[in-house]
C-alpha distance (Angstrom), angle and dihedral (degrees) to the residues before:
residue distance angle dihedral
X1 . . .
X2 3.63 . .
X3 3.98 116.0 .
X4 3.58 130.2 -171.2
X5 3.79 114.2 -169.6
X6 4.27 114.4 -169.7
X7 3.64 110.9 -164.0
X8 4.09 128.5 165.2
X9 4.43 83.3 -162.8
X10 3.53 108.8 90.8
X11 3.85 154.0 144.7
X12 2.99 125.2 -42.1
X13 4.13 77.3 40.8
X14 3.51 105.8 98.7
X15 3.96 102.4 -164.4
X16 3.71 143.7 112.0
X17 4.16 90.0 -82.8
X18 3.51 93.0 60.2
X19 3.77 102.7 39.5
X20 3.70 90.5 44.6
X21 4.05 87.1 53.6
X22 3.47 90.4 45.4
X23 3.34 95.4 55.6
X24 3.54 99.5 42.4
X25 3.75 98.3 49.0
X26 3.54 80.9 49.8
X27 4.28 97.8 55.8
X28 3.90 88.0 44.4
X29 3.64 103.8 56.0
X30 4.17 88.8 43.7
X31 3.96 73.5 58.0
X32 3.50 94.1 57.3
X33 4.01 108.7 -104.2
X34 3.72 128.2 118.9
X35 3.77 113.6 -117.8
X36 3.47 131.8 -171.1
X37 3.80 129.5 -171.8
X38 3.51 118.7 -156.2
X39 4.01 106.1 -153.8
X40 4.01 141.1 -176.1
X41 3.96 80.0 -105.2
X42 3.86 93.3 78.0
X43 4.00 88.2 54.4
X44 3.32 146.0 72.3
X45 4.11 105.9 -113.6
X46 3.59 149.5 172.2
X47 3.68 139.3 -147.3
X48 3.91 123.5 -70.3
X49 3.89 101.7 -121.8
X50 3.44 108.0 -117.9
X51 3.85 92.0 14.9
X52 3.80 104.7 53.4
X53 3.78 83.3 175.3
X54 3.80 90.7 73.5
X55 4.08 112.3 68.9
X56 3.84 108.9 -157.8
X57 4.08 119.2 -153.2
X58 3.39 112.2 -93.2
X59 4.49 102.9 -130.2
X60 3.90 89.3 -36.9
X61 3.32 97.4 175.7
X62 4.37 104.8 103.9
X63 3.97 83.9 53.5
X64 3.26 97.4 43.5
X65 3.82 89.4 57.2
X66 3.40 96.3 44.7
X67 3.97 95.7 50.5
X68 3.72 86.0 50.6
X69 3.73 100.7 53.6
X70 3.85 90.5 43.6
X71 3.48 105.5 44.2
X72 4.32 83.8 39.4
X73 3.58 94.6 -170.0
X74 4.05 122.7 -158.8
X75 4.28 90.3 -136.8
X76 3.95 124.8 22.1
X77 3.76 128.0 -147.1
X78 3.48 120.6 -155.7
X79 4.17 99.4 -173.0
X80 3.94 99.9 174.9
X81 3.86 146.3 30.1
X82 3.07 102.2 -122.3
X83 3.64 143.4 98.7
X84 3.67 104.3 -63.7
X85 4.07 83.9 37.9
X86 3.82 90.0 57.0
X87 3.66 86.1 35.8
X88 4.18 89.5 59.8
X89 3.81 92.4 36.0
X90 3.33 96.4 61.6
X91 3.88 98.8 49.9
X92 3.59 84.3 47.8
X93 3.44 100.1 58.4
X94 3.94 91.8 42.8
X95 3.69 92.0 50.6
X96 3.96 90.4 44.9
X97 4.28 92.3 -127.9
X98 3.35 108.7 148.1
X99 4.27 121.9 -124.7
X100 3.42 143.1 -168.0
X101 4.57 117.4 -138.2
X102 3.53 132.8 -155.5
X103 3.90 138.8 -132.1
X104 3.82 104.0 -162.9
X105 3.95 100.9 151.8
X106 3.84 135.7 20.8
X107 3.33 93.0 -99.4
X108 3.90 91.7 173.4
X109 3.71 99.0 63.0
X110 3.77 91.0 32.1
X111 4.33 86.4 63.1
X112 3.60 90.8 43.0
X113 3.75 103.6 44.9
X114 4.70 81.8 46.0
X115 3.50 96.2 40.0
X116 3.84 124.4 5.5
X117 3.61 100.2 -105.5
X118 4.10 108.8 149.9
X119 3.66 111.6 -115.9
X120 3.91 92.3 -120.7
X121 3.81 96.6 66.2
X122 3.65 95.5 47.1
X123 4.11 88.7 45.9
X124 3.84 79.0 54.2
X125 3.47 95.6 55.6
X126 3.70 90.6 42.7
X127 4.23 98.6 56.0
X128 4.08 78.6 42.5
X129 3.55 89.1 59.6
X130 3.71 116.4 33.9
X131 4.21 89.7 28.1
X132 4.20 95.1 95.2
X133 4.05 90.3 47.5
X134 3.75 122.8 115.3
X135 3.92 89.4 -133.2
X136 4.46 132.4 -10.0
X137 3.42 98.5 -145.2
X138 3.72 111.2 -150.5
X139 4.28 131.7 -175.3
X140 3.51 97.1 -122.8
X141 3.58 151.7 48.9
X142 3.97 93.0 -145.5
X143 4.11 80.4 48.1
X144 3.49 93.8 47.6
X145 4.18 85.0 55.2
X146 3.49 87.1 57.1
X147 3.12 102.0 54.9
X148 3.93 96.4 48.7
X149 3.72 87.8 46.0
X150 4.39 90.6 62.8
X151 3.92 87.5 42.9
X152 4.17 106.0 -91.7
X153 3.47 95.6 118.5
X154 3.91 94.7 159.4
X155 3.91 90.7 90.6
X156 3.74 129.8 137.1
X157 3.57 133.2 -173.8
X158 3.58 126.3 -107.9
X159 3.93 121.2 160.3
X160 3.60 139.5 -158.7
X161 3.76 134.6 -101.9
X162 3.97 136.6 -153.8
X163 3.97 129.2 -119.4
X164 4.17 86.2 -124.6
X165 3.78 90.3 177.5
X166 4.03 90.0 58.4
X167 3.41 98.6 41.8
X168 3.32 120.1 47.3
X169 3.95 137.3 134.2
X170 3.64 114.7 -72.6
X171 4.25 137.1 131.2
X172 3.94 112.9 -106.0
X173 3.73 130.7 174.2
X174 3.60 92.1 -154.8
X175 4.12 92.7 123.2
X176 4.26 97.8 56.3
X177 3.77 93.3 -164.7
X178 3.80 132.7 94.8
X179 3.76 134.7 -57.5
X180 3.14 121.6 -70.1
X181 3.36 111.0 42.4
X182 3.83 129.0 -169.7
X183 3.55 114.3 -149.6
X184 4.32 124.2 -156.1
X185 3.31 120.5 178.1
X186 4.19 129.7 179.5
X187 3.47 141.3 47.6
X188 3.57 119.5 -3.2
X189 3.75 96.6 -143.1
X190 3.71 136.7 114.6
X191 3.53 106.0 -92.7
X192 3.98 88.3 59.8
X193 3.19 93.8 66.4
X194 3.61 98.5 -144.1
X195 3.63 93.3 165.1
X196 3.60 94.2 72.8
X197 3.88 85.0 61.7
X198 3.93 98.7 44.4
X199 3.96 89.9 50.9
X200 3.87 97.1 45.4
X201 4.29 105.3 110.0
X202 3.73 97.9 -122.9
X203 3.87 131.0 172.6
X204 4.08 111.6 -123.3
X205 3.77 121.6 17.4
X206 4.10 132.8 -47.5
X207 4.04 127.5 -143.6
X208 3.79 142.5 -172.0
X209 3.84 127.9 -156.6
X210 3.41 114.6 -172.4
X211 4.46 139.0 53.1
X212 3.11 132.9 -119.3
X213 4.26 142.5 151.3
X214 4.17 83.6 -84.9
X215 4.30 89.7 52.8
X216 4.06 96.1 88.9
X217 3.30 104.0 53.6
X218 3.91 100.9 32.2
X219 3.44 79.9 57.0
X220 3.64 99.0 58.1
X221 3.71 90.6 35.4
X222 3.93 98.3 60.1
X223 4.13 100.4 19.2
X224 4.38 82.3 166.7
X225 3.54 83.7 76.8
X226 4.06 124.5 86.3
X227 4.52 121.7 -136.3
X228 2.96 131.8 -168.7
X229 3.30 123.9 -171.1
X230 4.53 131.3 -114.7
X231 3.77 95.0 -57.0
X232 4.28 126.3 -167.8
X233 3.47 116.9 -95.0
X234 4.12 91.3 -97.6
X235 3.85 96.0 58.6
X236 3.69 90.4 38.5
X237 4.07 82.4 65.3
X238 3.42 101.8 47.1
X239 4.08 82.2 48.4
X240 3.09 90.2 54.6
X241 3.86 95.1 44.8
X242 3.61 86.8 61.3
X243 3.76 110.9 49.0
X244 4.05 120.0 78.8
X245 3.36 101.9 -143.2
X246 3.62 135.5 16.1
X247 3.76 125.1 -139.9
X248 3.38 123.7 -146.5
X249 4.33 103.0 -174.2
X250 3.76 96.9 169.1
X251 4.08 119.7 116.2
X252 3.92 83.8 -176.2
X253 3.84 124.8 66.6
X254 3.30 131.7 95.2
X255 4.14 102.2 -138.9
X256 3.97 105.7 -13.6
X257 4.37 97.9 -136.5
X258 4.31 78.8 -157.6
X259 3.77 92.1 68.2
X260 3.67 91.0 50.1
X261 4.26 90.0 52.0
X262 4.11 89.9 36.8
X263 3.85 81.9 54.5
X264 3.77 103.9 43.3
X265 3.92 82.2 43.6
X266 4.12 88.7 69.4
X267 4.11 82.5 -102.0
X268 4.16 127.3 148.0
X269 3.36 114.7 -133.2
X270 3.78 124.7 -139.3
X271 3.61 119.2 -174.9
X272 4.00 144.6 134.5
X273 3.62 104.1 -78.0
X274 3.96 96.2 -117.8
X275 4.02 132.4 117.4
X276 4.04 105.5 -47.0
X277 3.70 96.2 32.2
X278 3.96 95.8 44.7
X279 3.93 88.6 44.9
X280 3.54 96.7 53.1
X281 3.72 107.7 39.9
X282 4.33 97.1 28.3
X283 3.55 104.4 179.7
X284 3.92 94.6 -23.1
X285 3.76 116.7 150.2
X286 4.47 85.7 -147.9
X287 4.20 86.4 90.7
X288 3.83 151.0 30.6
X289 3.04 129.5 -128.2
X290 3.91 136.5 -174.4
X291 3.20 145.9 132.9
X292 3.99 96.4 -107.8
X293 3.74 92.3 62.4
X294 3.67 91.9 -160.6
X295 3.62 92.1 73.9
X296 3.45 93.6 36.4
X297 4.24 85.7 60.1
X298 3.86 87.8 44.8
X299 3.75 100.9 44.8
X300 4.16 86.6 49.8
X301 3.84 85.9 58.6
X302 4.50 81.9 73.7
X303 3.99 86.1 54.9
X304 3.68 123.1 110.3
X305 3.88 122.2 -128.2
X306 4.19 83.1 -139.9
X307 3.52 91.6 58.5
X308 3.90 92.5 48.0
X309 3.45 95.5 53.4
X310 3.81 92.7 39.7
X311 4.26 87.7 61.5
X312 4.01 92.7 46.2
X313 3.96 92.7 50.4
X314 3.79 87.1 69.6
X315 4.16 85.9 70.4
X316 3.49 124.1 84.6
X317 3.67 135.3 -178.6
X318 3.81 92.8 -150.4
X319 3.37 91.8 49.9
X320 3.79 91.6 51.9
X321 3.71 93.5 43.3
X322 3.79 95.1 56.5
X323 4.06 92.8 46.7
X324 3.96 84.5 62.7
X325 3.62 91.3 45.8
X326 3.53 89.9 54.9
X327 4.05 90.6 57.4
X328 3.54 98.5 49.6
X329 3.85 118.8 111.0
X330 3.34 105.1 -141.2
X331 4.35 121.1 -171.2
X332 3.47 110.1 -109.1
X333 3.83 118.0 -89.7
């Protein structure tokens, strides 16, 4: 089958969007369909205010159409709200082919905790948006909740899976500093409250690989700690393979892709126990989690890298990829 996949999240984006996409696009065409991702990469773009890391499509909406109509794919994608996924929404709608959405990130909270915006107007936007979709596909049941509870009640479920191949248990000495060491990786942006990691009192030494809008002045605000900058999926494992615990501050994501690779990595997880956190680990002994995320970080310490791994072995890409096959809506043959 022919897929078209429209997403605004793309390389040089390093995030849970684009690895997920990545990974799927990857799973389907080992199944045997064509996919094609239409990207900011193909456009002309300009810098997400507030987030110059994110470029935004500049009036995509004539190339949109035209890599549509010649790619004419059987099921259509849109992955993203922005403006290539408005862009592909609205030739959708005028050319009556149905099309699945997707929530990835609380995008809500995310604009109010960056700019102000009350949750209710984004939410508006949001039902706006996703409302003439055959399905929303979303990572998680608690997600899926959400959704229904602000009025998108189209949602499906569609989880996440784990390079297991990449990530795997193994001793590095990537991270030269002392024992223990607390491990963040992501964004460094507001909503990931990576603050509330940096300020814990820990014993041993604390690191963060990624960048972000938040990395300057965290930076200048807690020099003790080490970053690193977005790293490739092989020296994010041996990262990983060298930290003790990893911590997981955010109050805000949907799934959290790190805390599957942390896991499969032979990594505890601490975190708050809220949606991302509770979704991925359940009622798994591999992490802690607690509202006083210092404990949480210190009772992870007692957590075996066997029984890490163990929990992440239970997610699969291919598993993940054919669940969003399954809720696509593809024109009849």
């Amino acid at each position: 089958m022919k897929i078209m996949i429209v997403t605004d999240a793309w390389e040089p984006q390093v995030n849970g969007v684009v690895r997920t996409l990545t990974a799927t696009r990857r799973e389907l065409q080992a199944l045997g369909h064509a996919v094609d991702l239409m990207t900011p990469l193909e456009c002309k773009t300009l810098p997400c205010p507030t987030y110059p890391e994110i470029r935004l499509s500049i009036l995509p909406g004539r190339h949109v159409r035209r890599r549509i109509e010649a790619f004419a794919p059987r099921a259509l994608h849109i992955a993203t709200e922005g403006p290539l996924g408005l862009a592909a929404r609205a030739w959708a709608l005028r050319n009556k082919m149905p099309f699945t959405t997707a929530y990835h990130t609380r995008f809500p909270e995310y604009v109010q905790a960056r700019c102000g915006v009350p949750l209710a107007w984004t939410y508006r936007f949001l039902r706006w948006f996703h409302g003439p979709a055959q399905a929303v596909m979303a990572p998680t049941p608690v997600v899926l909740n959400d959704l229904k509870t602000h009025g998108i009640t189209n949602g499906v479920l569609w989880t996440r899976g784990v390079d297991l191949d990449v990530f795997f248990p193994r001793r590095e000495n990537t991270l030269d500093t002392e024992h223990p060491i607390f491990l963040y990786v992501g964004r460094v942006a507001v909503e990931k409250n990576v603050e509330a990691f940096l300020a814990l009192d820990l014993p041993g030494s604390k690191w963060v690989a990624g960048v972000g809008p938040a990395l300057a002045d965290l930076k200048a605000r807690y020099p003790d700690a080490r970053y690193l900058g977005v790293l490739k999926q092989p020296e994010l494992a041996r990262v990983y393979a060298s930290a003790d615990v990893f911590v997981f501050p955010s109050r805000t994501d949907t799934f959290g892709l790190v805390l599957l690779e942390a896991l499969a990595s032979g990594l505890p997880v601490a975190a708050y126990p809220v949606t991302g956190p509770i979704d991925v680990l359940g009622d798994s002994p591999a992490g802690a989690l607690n509202d006083d995320l210092r404990q949480a970080c210190l009772d992870a310490l007692r957590i075996s890298r066997a029984t890490a791994r163990a929990h992440a072995e239970r997610f699969s890409w291919r598993t993940a990829s054919e669940q969003f096959l399954a809720h696509l809506h593809p024109l009849s043959a």
